[in-house]
VOPAGU-2260 file (C-alpha; in pm, 1 decimal, decimal comma):
REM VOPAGU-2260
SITE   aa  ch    i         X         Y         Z
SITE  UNK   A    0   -6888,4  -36728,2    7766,3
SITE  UNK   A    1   -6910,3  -36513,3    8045,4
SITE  UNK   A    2   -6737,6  -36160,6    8079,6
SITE  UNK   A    3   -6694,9  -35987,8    8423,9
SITE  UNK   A    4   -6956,5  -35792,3    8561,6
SITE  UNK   A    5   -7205,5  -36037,6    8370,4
SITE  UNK   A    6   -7173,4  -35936,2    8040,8
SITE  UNK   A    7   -7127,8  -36171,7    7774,5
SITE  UNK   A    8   -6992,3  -36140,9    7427,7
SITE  UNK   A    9   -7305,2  -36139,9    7174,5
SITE  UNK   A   10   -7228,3  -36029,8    6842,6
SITE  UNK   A   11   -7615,8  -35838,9    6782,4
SITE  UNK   A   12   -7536,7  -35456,6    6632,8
SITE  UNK   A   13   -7375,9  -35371,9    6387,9
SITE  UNK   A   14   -7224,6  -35029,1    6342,4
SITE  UNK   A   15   -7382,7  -34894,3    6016,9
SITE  UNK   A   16   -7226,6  -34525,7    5952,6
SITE  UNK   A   17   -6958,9  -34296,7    6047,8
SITE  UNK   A   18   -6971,7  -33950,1    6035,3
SITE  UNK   A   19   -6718,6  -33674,0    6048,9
SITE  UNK   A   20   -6801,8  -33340,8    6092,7
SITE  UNK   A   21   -7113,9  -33412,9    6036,9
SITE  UNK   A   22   -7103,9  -33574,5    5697,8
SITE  UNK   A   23   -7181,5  -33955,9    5641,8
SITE  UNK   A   24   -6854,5  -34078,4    5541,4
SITE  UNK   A   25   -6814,6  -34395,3    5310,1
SITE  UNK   A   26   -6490,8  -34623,9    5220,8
SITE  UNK   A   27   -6263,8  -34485,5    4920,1
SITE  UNK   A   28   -6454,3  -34117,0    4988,5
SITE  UNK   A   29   -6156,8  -33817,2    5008,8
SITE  UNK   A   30   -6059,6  -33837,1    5319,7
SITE  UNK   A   31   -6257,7  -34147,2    5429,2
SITE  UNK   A   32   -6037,8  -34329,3    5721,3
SITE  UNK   A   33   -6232,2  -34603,4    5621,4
SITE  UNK   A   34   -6118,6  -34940,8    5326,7
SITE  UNK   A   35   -6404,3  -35058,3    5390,4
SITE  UNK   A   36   -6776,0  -35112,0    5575,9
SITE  UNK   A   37   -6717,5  -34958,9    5937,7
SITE  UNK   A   38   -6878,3  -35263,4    6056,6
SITE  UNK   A   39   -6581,1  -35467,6    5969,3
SITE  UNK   A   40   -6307,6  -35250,6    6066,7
SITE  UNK   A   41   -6122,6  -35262,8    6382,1
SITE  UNK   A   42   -5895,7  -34974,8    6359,2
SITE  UNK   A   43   -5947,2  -34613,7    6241,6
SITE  UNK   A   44   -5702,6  -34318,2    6166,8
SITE  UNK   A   45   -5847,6  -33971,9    6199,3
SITE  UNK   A   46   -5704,8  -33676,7    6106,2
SITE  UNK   A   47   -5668,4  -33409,0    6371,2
SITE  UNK   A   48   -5883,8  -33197,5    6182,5
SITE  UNK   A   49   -6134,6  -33535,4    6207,0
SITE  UNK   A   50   -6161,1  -33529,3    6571,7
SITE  UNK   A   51   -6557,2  -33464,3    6588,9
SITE  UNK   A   52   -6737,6  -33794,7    6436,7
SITE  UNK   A   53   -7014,0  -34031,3    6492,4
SITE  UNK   A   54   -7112,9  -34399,3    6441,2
SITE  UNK   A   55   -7489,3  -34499,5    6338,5
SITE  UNK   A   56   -7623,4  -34840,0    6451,5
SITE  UNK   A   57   -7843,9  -35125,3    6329,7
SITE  UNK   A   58   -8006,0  -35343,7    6528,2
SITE  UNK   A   59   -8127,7  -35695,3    6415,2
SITE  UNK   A   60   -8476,9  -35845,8    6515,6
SITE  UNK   A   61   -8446,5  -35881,4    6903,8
SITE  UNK   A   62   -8792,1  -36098,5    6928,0
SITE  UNK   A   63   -8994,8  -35773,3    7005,4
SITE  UNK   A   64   -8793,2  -35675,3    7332,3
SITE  UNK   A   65   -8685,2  -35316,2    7340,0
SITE  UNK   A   66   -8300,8  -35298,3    7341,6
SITE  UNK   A   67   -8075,6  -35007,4    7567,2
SITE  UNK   A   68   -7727,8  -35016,6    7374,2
SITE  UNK   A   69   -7465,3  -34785,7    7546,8
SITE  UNK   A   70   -7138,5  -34684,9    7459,5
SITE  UNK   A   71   -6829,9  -34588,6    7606,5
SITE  UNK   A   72   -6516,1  -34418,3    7448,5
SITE  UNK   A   73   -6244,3  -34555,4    7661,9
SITE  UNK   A   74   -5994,1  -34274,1    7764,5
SITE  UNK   A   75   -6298,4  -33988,9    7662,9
SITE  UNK   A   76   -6586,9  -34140,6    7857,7
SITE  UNK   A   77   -6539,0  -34245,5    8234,8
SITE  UNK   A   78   -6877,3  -34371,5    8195,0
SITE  UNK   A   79   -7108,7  -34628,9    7938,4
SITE  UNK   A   80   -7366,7  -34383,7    7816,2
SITE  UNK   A   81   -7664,5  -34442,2    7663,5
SITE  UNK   A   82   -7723,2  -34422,2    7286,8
SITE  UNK   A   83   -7987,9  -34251,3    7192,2
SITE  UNK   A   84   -8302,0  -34366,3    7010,1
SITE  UNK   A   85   -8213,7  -34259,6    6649,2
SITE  UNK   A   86   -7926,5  -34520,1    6738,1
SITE  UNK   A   87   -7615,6  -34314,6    6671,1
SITE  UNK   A   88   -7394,6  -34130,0    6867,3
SITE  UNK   A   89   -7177,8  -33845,6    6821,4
SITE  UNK   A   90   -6862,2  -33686,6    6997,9
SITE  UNK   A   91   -6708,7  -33356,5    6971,0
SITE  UNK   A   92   -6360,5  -33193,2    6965,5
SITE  UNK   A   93   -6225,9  -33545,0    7077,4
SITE  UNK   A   94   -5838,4  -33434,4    7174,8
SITE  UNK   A   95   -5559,5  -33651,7    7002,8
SITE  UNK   A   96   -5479,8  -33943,0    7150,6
SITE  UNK   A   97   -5614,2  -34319,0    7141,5
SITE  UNK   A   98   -5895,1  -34422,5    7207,4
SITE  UNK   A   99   -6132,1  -34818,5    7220,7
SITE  UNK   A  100   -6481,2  -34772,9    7131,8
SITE  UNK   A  101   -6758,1  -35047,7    7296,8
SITE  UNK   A  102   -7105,1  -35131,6    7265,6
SITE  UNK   A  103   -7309,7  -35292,6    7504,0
SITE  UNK   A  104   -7680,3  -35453,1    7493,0
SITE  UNK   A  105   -7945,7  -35554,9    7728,1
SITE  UNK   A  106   -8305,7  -35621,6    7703,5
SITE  UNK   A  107   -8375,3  -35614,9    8111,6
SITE  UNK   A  108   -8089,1  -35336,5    8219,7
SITE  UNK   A  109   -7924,8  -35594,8    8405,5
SITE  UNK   A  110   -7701,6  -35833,9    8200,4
SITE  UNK   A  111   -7507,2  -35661,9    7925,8
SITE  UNK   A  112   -7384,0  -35819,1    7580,9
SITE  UNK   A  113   -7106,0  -35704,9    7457,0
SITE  UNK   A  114   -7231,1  -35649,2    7125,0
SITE  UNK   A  115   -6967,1  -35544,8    6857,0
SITE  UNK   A  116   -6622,9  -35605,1    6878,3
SITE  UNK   A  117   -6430,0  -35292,1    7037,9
SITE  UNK   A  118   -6313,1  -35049,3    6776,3
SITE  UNK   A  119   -5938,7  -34830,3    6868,3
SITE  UNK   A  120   -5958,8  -34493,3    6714,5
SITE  UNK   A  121   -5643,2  -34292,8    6664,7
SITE  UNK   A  122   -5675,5  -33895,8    6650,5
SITE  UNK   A  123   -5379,9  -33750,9    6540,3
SITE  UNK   A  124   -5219,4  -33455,6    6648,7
SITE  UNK   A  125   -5326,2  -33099,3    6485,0
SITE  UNK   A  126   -4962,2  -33009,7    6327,3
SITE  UNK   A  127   -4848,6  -32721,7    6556,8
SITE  UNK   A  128   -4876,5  -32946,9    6842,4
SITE  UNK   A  129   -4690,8  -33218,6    6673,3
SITE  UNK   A  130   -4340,3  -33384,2    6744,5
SITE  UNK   A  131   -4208,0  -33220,6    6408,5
SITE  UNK   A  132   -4361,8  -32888,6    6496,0
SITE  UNK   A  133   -4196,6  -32869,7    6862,3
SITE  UNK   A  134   -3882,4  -32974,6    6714,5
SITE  UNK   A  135   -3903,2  -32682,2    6473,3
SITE  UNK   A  136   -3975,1  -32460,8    6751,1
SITE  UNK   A  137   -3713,6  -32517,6    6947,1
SITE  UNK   A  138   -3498,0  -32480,7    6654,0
SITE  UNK   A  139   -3626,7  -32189,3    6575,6
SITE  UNK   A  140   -3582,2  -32046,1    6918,9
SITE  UNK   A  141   -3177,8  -32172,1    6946,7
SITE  UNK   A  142   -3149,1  -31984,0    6638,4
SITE  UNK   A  143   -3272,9  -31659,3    6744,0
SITE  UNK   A  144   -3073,4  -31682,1    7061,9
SITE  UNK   A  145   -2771,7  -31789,1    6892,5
SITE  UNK   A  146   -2819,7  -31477,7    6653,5
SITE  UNK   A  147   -2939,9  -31265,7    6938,2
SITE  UNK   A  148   -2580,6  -31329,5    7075,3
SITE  UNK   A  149   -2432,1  -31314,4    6812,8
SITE  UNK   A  150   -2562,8  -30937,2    6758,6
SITE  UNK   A  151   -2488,7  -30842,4    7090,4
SITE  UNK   A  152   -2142,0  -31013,8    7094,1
SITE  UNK   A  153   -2035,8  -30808,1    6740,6
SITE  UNK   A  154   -2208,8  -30457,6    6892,7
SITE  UNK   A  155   -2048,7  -30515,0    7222,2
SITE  UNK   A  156   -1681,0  -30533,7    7003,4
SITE  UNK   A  157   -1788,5  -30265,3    6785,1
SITE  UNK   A  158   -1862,5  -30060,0    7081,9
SITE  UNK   A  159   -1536,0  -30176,6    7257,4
SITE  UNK   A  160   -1329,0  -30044,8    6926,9
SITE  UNK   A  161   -1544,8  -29725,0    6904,3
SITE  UNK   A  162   -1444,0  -29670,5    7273,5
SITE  UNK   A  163   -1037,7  -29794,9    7238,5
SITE  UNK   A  164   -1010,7  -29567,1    6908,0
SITE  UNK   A  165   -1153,7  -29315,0    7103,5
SITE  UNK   A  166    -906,8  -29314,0    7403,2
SITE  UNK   A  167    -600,7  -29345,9    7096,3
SITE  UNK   A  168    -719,7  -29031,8    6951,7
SITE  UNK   A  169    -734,6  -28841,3    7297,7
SITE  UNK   A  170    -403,0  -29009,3    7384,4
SITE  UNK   A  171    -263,6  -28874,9    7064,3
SITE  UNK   A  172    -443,1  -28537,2    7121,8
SITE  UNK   A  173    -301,2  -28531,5    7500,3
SITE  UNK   A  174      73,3  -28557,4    7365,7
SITE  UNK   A  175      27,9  -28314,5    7110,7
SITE  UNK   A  176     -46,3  -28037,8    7386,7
């Protein structure tokens, strides 16, 4: 079946590593995103502090024609770039957000397989720029300003008393002259 712009879907490489922060990470590892073989996964949850990671490639016998695979990172990439020839590619300080990872094929440059299924990657949000973390901002700020006022409210009164006690004792001083 045909795609648009000629491509066509051709399951042909097959995503053989991840890497985060430069490690090779496997299923059930600490920390692994991953359940199981990154090949067969079509979702994965990083961590914000996971947000620089990789993905390794295998290609099967393509009858002796060199293959250009490219990639693209939908909402990172505005682009399909090419993946280099120790078949892996690697991205940096990817911000939080969500992203579909793509593969494409072609043995003459000019029609493109799709050639694994599209793979959404979720980086989540370091914690300080989280929902929880601006909620506990902005509590934190109402409560300084409500204590701010409060302060200035109970000096203001202390002040005002300081001031009336004052005037009574210059009053009293006036009609003892």
């Amino acid at each position: 079946s045909k795609f648009s712009g000629g491509m066509r879907r051709q399951s042909n490489v097959y995503l053989s590593g991840l890497t985060i922060a430069d490690r090779l990470v496997r299923p059930y590892d600490p920390e692994s995103p991953l359940d199981r073989n990154i090949d067969l996964v079509d979702r994965i949850s990083l961590k914000a502090g996971q947000n620089s990671f990789g993905f390794s490639f295998s290609l099967p016998y393509w009858g002796g024609e060199k293959m250009l695979l490219q990639c693209r990172l939908d909402g990172y990439d505005n682009e399909w770039c090419d993946i280099s020839s120790d078949r892996s590619v690697y991205y940096y300080n990817v911000p939080a957000g969500k992203y579909r990872f793509s593969v494409r094929a072609t043995t003459d440059g000019v029609n493109w397989d799709i050639s694994h299924s599209p793979l959404d990657i979720e980086v989540a949000e370091k914690f300080w720029r989280s929902s929880i973390a601006m909620l506990i901002y902005l509590l934190t700020v109402g409560v300084v300003i409500v204590l701010m006022a409060r302060f200035l409210h109970l000096r203001s009164k202390k002040k005002m008393q300081e001031r009336e006690e004052k005037d009574r004792i210059e009053r009293e001083k006036k009609l003892l002259d």
